[in-house]
C-alpha positions in Angstrom: 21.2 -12.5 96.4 22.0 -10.6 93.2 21.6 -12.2 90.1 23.6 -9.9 87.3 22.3 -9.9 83.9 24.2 -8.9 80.8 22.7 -7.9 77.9 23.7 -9.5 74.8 24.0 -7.7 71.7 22.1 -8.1 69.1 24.0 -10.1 66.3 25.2 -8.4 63.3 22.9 -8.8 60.3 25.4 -8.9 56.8 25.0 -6.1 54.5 22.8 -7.0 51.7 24.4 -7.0 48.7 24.0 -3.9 46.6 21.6 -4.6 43.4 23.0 -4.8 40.2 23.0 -1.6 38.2 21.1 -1.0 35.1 24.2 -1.7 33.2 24.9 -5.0 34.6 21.2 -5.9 33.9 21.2 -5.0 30.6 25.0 -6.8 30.2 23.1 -10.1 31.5 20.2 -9.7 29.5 22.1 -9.7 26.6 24.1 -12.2 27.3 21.3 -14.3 27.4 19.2 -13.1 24.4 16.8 -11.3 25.9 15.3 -8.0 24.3 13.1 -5.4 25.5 9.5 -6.2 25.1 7.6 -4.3 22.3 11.0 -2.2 21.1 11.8 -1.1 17.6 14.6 -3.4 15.9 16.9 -1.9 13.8 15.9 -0.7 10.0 17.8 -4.3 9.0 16.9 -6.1 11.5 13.3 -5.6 10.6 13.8 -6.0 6.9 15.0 -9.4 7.7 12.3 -10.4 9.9 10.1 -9.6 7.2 11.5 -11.8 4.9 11.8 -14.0 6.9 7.8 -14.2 7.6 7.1 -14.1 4.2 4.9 -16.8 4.2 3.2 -15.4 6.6 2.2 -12.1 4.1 1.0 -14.5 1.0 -0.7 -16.4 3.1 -2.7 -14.0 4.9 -3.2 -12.0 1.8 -4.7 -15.1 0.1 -7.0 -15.9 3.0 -8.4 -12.4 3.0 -8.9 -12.4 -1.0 -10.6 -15.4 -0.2 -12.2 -14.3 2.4 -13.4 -11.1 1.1 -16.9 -12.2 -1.0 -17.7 -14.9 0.4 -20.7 -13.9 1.8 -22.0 -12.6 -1.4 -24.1 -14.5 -4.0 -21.3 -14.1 -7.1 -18.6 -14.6 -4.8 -15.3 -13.8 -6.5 -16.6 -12.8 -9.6 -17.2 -9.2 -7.7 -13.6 -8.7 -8.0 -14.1 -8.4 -11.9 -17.7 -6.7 -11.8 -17.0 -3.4 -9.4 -14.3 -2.3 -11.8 -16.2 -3.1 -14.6 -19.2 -1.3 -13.4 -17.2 1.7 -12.4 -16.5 1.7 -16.0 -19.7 1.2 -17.4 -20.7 4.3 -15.4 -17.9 6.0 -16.1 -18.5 5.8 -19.9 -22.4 7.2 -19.8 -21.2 10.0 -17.6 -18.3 11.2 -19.4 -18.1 9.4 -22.1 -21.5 9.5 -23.8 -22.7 12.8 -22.0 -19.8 15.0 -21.6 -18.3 13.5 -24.6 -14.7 13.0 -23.5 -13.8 10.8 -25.9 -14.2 13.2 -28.6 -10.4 13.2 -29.7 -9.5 10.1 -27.9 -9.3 7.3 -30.2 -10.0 3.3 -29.0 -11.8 4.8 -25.8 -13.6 1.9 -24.6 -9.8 0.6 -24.1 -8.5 3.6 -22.9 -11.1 3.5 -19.9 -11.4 0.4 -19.3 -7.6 0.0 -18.5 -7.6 3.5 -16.5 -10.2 2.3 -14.2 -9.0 -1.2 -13.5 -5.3 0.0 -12.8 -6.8 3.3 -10.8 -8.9 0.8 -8.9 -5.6 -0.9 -7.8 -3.9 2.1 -6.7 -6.9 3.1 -4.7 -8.0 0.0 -2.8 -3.9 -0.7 -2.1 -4.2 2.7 -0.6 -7.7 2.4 1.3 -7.1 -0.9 2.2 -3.8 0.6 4.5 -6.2 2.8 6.6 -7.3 -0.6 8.5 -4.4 -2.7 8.5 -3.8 -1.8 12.0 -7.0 -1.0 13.2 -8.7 -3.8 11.2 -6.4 -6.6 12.7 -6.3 -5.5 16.3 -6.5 -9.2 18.2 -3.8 -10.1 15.7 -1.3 -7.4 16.8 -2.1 -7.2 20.4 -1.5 -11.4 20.5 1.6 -12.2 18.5 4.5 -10.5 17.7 5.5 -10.2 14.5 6.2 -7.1 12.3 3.8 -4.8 11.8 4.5 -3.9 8.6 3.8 -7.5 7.7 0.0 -6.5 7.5 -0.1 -3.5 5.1 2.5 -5.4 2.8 -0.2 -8.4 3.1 -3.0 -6.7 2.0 -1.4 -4.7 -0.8 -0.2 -8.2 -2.1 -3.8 -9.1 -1.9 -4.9 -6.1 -4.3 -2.2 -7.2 -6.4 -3.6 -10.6 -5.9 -7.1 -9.4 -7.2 -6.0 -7.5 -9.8 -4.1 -10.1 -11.3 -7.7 -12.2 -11.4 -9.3 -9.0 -12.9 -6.6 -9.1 -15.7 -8.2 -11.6 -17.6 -11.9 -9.6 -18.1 -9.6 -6.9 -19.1 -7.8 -8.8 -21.7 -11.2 -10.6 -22.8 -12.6 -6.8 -23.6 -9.7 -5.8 -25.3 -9.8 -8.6 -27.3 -13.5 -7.3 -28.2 -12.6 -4.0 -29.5 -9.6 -5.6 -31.5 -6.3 -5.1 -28.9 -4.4 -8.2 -29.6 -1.2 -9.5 -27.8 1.9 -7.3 -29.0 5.2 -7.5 -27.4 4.4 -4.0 -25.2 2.4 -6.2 -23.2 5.2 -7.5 -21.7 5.2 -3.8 -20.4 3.0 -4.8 -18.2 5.1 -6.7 -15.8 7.2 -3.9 -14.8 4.9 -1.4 -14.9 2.5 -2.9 -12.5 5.8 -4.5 -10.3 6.3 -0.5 -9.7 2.8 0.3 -9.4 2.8 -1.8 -6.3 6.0 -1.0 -4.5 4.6 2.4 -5.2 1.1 1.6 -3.4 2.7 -0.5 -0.7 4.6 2.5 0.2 1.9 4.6 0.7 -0.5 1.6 2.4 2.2 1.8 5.3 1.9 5.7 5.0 -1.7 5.4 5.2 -1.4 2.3 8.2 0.5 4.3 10.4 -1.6 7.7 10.1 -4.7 5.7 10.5 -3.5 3.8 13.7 -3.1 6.8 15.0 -6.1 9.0 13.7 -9.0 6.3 12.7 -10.9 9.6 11.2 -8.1 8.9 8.4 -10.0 6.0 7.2 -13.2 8.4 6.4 -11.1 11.2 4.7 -9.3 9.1 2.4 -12.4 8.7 0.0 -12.6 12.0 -0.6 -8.8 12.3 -1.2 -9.1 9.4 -3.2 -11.9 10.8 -5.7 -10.3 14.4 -5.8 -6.7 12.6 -6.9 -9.0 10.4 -9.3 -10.0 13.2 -11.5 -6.4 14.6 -11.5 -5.0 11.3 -13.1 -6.7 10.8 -16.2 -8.9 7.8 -15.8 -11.4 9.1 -17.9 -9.7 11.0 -20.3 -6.2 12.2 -21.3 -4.2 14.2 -19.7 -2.0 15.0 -22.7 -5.1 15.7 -24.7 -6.9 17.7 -21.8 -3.7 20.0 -21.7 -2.7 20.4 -25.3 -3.7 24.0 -26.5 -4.8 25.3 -23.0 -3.3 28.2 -21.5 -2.4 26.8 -18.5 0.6 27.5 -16.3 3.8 24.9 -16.7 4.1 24.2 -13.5 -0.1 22.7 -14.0 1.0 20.8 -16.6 4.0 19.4 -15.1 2.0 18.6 -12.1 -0.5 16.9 -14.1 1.7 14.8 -16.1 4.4 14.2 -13.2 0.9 12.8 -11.3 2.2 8.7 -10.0 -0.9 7.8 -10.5 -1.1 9.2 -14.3 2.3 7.8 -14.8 1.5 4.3 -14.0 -2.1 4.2 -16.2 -0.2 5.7 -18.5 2.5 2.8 -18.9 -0.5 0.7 -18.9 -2.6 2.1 -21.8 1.3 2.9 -23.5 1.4 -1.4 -22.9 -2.3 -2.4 -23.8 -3.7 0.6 -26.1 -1.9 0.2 -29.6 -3.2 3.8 -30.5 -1.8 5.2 -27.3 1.6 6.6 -28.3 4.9 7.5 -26.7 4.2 11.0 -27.8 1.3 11.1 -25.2 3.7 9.8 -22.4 5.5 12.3 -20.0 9.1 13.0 -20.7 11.4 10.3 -19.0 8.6 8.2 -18.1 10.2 5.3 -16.5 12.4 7.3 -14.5 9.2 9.2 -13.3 7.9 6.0 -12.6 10.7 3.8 -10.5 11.7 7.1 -9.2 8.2 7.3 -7.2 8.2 3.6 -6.6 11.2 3.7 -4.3 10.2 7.5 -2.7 7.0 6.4 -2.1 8.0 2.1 -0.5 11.3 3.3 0.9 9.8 6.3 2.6 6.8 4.5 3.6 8.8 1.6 5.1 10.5 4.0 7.7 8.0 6.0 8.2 6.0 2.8 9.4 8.7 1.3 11.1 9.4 4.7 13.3 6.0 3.9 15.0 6.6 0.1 15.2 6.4 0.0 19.3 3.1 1.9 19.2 0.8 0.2 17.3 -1.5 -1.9 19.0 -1.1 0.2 22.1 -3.4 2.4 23.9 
């Protein structure tokens, strides 16, 4: 007896269904609000999430002025004394022993404003070259904008110098600078100054991030540009009978960082005239303000997607 078998076939599995295409994906994602992780917003979409972590920058800049001596015996009174001891030294070197202040009348003044206002520029500037690197666990665990921390910690020189302001004022007092209305010079000369060091603390925060050697150059960059600006003398006086190309002397006076002591001493310094301020001063000085923040801001925000990373 036979027995015939028949072989079945197999049953037909369906086609899987093709996988959505990039395009659909990305069509679905945004539908639902979902953004690539880590990408670079817009220029205005990050200008608004800025603002709208404001409180975030004051309060982190406070919390690191606070934060900054207070380990130290004098605690915050270091934020007065290192300027003022830059001065003092300042003032036996070249004031007392290469006699600078021969021509320069109210010196004391004069020097005393250069230094605390360079000292402003400076740390703004230094204090850029760790931003990134300085706040690592911050930037690796939230996300927020990145430029959120150099604006931070420039607020927190500002922050400083603004404390500072009042030993300056007390030793003006002592060498008979009282109130005038110029003061009131003050406001938007130093509301420049900072836009103007903000922009180049981003500069500074990217290259660093990038090249942590950065943070040991600046010093040196910082010193050379120091001596170029005029803190310890004049730079109208220093040029006035030299034979020394124009383009020197432009250089020299066209310096941001002379233009804003300059405002400064023009503000505080009764016997510092007009006559010793560049031509077109303010323009000179809101003109480098929004180079130096606008440029910085992109600049920084080109990189946003990187930082934190590798």
């Amino acid at each position: 007896m036979h027995v015939t078998t028949q072989t079945l076939a197999p049953p037909e599995r369906p086609t899987p269904p093709a996988p959505p295409s990039s395009e659909e994906l990305r069509a679905l994602a945004l539908r639902h609000g979902l953004t690539v992780s880590g990408a670079r917003p817009s220029l205005p979409v990050y200008a608004r999430q800025l603002w709208s972590r404001r409180d975030f920058i004051t309060a982190f800049a406070t919390a690191k002025l606070t934060a900054q001596y207070s380990q130290a015996r004098l605690g915050q009174l270091w934020q007065v004394m290192n300027p003022l001891l830059n001065a003092a030294v300042y003032y036996a070197i070249f004031g007392v022993l290469m006699d600078v202040q021969r021509g320069v009348p109210d010196y004391v003044p004069f020097l005393i404003t250069g230094v605390f206002v360079w000292t402003f520029t400076s740390q703004t500037i230094m204090t850029g070259t760790r931003a990134i690197s300085g706040n690592l666990g911050l930037v690796r665990a939230l996300h927020f904008p990145r430029a959120s921390l150099p604006i931070a910690l420039a607020i927190q020189q500002l922050q400083q110098l603004v404390f500072s302001l009042g030993a300056l004022v007390a030793i003006l007092f002592c060498f008979g600078e009282f109130p005038r209305w110029s003061w009131l010079l003050t406001v938007p000369a130093l509301l420049l100054q900072t836009l103007f060091g903000t922009g180049l603390a981003m500069v500074t925060a990217r290259l660093a991030a990038r090249t942590p050697d950065i943070a040991q150059l600046m010093p040196f960059v910082l010193r050379t540009w120091m001596y170029a600006s005029g803190v310890m003398w004049s730079v109208a006086h220093l040029t006035q009978g030299r034979d020394l190309p124009h383009a020197v002397i432009v250089l020299l006076r066209a310096n941001p960082a002379a233009v804003y002591i300059d405002l400064m001493r023009f503000a505080l310094v009764e016997s510092f005239t007009g006559s010793q301020l560049p031509p077109h001063v303010w323009a000179l000085a809101a003109g480098w303000a929004a180079l130096a923040f606008t440029g910085g801001f992109v600049y920084f925000w080109k990189a946003e997607e990187s930082y934190g990373r590798g």
